[in-house]
Every structure is written in C-alpha cells, then in structure tokens.
N, C-alpha and C positions, 0 to 999 in steps of 0.2 A: 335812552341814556339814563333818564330815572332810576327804569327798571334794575338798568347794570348795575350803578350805585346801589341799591338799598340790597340788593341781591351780595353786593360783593363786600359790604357792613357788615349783613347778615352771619357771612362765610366766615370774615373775620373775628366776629365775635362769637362763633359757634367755636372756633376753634380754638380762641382763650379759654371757653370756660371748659372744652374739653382736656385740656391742658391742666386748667387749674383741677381739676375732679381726679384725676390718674394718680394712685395711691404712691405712695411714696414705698419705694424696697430699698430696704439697707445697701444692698450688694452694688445698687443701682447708684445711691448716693455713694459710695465709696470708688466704684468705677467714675466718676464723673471726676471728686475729688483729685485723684491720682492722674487723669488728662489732665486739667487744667492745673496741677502740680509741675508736671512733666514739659511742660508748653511753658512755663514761666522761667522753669529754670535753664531750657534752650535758648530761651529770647530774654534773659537776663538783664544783658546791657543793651539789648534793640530798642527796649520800647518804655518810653518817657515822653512828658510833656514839660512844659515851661523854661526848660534850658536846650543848650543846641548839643550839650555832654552828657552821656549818660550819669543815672544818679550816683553818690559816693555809695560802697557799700556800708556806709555806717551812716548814711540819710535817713531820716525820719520817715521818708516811701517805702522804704527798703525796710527798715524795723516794724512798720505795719505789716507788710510780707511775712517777716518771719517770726511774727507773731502768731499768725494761720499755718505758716508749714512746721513750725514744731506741733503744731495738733497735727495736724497731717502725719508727721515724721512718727509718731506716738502709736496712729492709728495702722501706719504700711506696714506692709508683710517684709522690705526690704529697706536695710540701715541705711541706703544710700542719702536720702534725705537725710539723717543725722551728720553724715559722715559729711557733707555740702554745708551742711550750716554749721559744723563744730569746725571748718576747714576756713571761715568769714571768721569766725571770733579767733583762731592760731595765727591767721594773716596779722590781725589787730591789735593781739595782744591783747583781746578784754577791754577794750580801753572805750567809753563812750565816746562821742562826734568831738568835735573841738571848742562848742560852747559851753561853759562850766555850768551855766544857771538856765540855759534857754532847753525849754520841755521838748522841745522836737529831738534834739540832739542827746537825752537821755532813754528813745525809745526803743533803741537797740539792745537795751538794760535786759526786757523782757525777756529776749530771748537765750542772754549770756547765764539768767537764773536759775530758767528753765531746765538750758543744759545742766548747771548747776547739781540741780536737783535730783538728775540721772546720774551726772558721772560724780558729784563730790569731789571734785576737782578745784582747789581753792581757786588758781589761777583766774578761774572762770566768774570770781565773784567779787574777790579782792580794788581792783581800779574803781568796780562801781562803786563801792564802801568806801573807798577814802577819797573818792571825791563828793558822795551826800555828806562824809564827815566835814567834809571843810564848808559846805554850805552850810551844815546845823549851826557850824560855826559862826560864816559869815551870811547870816540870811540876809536875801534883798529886802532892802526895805521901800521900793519902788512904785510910782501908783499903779493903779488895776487901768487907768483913762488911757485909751488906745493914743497911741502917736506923742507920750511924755517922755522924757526921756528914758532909758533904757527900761520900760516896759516891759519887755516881754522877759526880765529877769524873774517875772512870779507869771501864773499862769491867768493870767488875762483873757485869753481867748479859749472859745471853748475844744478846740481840738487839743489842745493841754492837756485835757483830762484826761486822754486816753494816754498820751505820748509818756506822761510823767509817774502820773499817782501811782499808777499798778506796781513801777518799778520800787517807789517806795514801802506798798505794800508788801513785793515779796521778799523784800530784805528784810522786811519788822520778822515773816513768817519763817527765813531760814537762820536767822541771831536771833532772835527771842528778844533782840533791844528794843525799848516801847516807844524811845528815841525819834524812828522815823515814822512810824504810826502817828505819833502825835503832831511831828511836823507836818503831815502829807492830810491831816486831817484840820489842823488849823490852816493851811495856802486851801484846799478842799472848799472850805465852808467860805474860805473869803470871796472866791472865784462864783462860787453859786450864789451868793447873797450878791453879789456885783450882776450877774449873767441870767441866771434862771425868772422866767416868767411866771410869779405864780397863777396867773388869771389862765394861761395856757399850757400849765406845766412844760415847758418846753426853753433849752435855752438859746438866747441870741450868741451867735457867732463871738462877737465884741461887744465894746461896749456903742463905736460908731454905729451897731445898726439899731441900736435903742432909740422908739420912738418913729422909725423910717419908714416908709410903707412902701407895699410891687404892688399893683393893681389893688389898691385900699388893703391890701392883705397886712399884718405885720410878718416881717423876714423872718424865716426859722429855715438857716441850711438843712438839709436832708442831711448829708455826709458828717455837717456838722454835730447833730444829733445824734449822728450813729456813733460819732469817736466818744460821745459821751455815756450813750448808751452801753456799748461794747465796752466801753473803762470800767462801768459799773460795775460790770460785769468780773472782768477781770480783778477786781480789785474787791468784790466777795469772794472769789474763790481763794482768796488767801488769809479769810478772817474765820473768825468764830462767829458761827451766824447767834449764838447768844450772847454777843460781846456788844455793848454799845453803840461801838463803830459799826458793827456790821447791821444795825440797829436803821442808825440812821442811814446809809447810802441803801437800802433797803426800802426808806420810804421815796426816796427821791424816784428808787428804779420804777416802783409800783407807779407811781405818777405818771410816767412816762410812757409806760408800756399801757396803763389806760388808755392815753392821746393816742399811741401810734395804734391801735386797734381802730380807734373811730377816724383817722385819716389813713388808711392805706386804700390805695387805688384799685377798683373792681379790678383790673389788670394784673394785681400782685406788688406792684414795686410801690414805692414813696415817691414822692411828687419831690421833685429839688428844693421847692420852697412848702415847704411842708403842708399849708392852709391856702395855698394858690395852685391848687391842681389844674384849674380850668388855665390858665396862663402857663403851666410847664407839663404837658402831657408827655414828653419823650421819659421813658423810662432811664433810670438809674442806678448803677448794679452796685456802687461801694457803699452808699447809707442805706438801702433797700438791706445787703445782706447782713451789713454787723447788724438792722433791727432782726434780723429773723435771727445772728445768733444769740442773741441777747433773751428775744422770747423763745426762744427753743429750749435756751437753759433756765428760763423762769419754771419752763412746763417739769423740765426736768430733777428739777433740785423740787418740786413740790409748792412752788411759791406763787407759780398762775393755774388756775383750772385748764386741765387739757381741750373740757368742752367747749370754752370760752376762745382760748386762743389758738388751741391746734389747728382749726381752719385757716388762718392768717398767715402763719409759718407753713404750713400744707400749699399754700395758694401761694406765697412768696418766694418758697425754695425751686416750686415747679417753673416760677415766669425768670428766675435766677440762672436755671438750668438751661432755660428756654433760649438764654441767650449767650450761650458760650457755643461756638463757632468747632464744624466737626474735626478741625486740628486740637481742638482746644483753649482757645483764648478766649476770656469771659469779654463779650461786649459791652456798649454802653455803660462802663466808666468813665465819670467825668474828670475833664483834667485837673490838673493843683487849680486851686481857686480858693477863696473866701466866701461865695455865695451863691446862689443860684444861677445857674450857668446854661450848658447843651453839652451835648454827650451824644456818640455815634456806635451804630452797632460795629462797626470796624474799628475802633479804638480802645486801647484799653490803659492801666496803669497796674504796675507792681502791688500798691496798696489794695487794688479793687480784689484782686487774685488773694489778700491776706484778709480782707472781710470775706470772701466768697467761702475760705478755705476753712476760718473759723465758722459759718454757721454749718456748713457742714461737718463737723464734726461732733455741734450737736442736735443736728438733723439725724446724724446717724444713730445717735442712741435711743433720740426720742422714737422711730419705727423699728427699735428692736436690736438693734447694734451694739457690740459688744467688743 
C-alpha cells in the first residue's frame, strides 16, 4: 500500500511538471480562449453562485466578464463576440448598475469604453460621464472602517480597485479632462494607505481583516489580489507611462508582482490565502489568472524581465489551461466570497472566465501573437 502511495505522488507530480514545461503556442492559447468564450456565453444565466437568480447583466460578476471578452472579442476572427456584448449595453442604454457611488456597480463602465473606443459612438459613453460628474460633484465623504455607515460609498475594499479606478481612468484617456484622473487618483491613494501592507506588499481585503490571522498566517485573498493586481493593470493601460500617475501605480504594481513571484505554488496557481499555502492547497483559477495577466503584460510592455518572470506565467497559464474541462468551462473558481474559501474542479463563475480570458490575451502576445 506504501509502495501504491509514493508510486501514485510520483505519477502525479511527474505529470504537473510535465505540464508546466509544454511550451506555450499562440494558436494553442487562442483555441483555448475562444472554448471557454463560447461555453460562457451558452451558460450565460446557468451558472452563478451566492444568489438562487442568475446575475443582473449589469452586475459587477458580469462586468469582470466582459472585461476579458472584449480582449477576446478584439483578438476573434468573428464579430460575433462584439455584436453579444454591444447587444448588453443597447439592452441598457449605457447606463451603469443602479448604485451611484458603490464601485462594483460601475464595473460594467469598462466595457461600455472599450466599445466606445471602437465604434465612437457617444451613446456608449455619455451616462458614464454624467454620473462621475455628479459624484465629482457630490464626493462621499464616508469612512474607509468596514461596517460605518454607508461605506462602501468610497472604495474600502480591495476589490474596488479593479471594479472602479480603470473606469475613471478611461474617461480621463477619451476627454482629455484631468478631472477624473485626479479624483480616481486621490480615492486611489486613500484606499492603499488604508489597505496595502507594506512589510508584505500585498493588500488586505478590508479593513476588518487587519491584524487577523488563518493558521498564524496574516489574510491576503488571492482573488482579492488579483482584482487589484489586474486594476493596475488596467488602469496603466490608459496612462502615459511618463506621467506621474502612471509613475506611481507602477511602483505599487512592481511590488506586487515581486511577492507574487516568490508565492506562487510549485503547481501553478496562487494559494487563496496568499502566505498560507500549506492550509489551502485546492487550486484557484480567478486570482491565479488576473496574476498571470497582470505579469504577462508586465513582461510585455517591457517592465518585468521575461528571464525572471516568464517561467511563472509559462507555469501558471499551463495549470489555468489544465483546468478548463473538454466542453469548455474553466474550473476551480471560487464562489463570490470575501476571503479564503474552497473551489471545485466542477464549478465555475462568470468573473473566473473574464480573469481567464484577460490573461490570455496577454499570454497570447507574450509567445508570439499578434
């Protein structure tokens, strides 16, 4: 019985790291892309967690989605992907979710821009603009202390930073007004001075898990990481990388993507609690993949050494791929949560398929893609 045991560890660990060694091909990444594209947008309204209704399409799970399928839709041979997600903002009239101030509900922004930017279409850009105008107007003045009252009217929590900032970014980048730049960059600095750890470059979810500890470990979500990581992201791509601002969110990313080099799991993916691998070994496919697309475009824009981190993202896209099922659905996504949780190979979420689909798209370029 020994023998079966170390024989069948053996087996399974020859076959990780055969896994992780199989060179990555564009054609390869792009066929995978366009399954799990096509599988998401079949199973549309099937598949959700934490409510018993599927998600609004103007939900904050749903605007992580289609934050990955207009990269996708950018990169397909066929507009149909355009024509699916220009067909969500005509339904809606452009109009964000229904809370004026709360960041989940402006993340659909991202993708109203996007279009934007292709078709020039005011329509498509209009509601977002005159609702940040009325916030410049009436900013919250609310604390960052989780559970005070109306809270989460500034971005408190770190998944914020993906849902919101960008949105502000790409309006500063299609009006030229300095306006929102400057707003998204003073809520920006207050949230990371409130959240970011500097002894771990890494930030706490809120402010409730400051101080907390999982197995002596201090908390740091994976997913939650990753919304910040991939905001960073998102939100240089609309700057001048010699402009100040892009200055600073530059060092914060460099930070970050240190740590997540020296915690990623011999296996590929990120551990849920980031410094407590040995207490959450079940892989994790939506902070795992925004980190790899976060350093895929670090490698790519010239800003991490490709010797240094291309292994990481090589090893991270292969165990990403590994787990997307021969219909198509990415596995082990974990459900909506706040913190380290479980995740199963037979379950997925909308958001995990818009991290999976953003790094692929800059997987695709970093082996040659074009």
């Amino acid at each position: 019985m020994k023998l079966f045991k170390v024989i069948t560890v053996f087996v399974v660990f020859a076959i990780v790291n055969l896994l992780q060694a199989q060179e990555i091909k564009p054609t390869d990444v792009k066929s995978v892309m366009e399954k799990v594209a096509d599988w998401q947008i079949l199973h549309y309204n099937e598949v959700y967690s934490w409510d018993k209704t599927p998600h609004h399409p103007l939900d904050w799970t749903n605007g992580a989605l289609y934050v990955g399928m207009v990269k996708w839709a950018a990169m397909a041979n066929d507009d149909k992907y355009y024509n699916w997600l220009k067909e969500i903002g005509d339904t809606y009239e452009w109009k964000l979710y229904h809370r004026k101030y709360h960041a989940d509900d402006h993340t659909v922004g991202q993708l109203y821009l996007e279009l934007y930017k292709k078709y020039r279409d005011n329509r498509m850009v209009e509601p977002t603009k005159e609702q940040f105008d009325y916030i410049l107007l009436h900013p919250a003045k609310t604390s960052l202390l989780w559970e005070t009252p109306y809270h989460q009217s500034r971005w408190n929590w770190c998944d914020a930073l993906f849902m919101s900032p960008p949105v502000w970014a790409k309006l500063y980048n299609i009006t030229g007004e300095k306006k929102y730049l400057d707003f998204m960059i003073t809520e920006y600095k207050a949230t990371t001075d409130f959240l970011f750890d500097k002894n771990e470059n890494l930030y706490y979810r809120d402010g409730s898990y400051k101080g907390k500890l999982d197995n002596g470990t201090k908390i740091f979500w994976s997913r939650g990481n990753g919304w910040v990581f991939a905001g960073l992201t998102n939100i240089m791509n609309e700057l001048n990388p010699k402009s100040k601002e892009y200055k600073y969110f530059l060092k914060i990313y460099k930070k970050m993507a240190h740590k997540l080099l020296a915690i990623q799991t011999p296996e590929g993916h990120w551990s849920m609690s980031l410094l407590g691998q040995a207490f959450y070994p079940t892989p994790e496919t939506s902070g795992s993949s925004f980190f790899i697309y976060g350093l895929a475009w670090g490698i790519n824009n010239g800003i991490l050494d490709k010797v240094t981190y291309g292994p990481a993202v090589q090893k991270g896209w292969n165990a990403m791929v590994s787990y997307v099922t021969t219909e198509g659905m990415l596995g082990y996504v974990q459900p909506i949560g706040a913190g380290p949780g479980k995740a199963w190979a037979d379950q997925t979420e909308v958001y995990g398929t818009g991290a999976f689909l953003s790094a692929g798209s800059e997987v695709y370029k970093l082996y040659g893609g074009n």
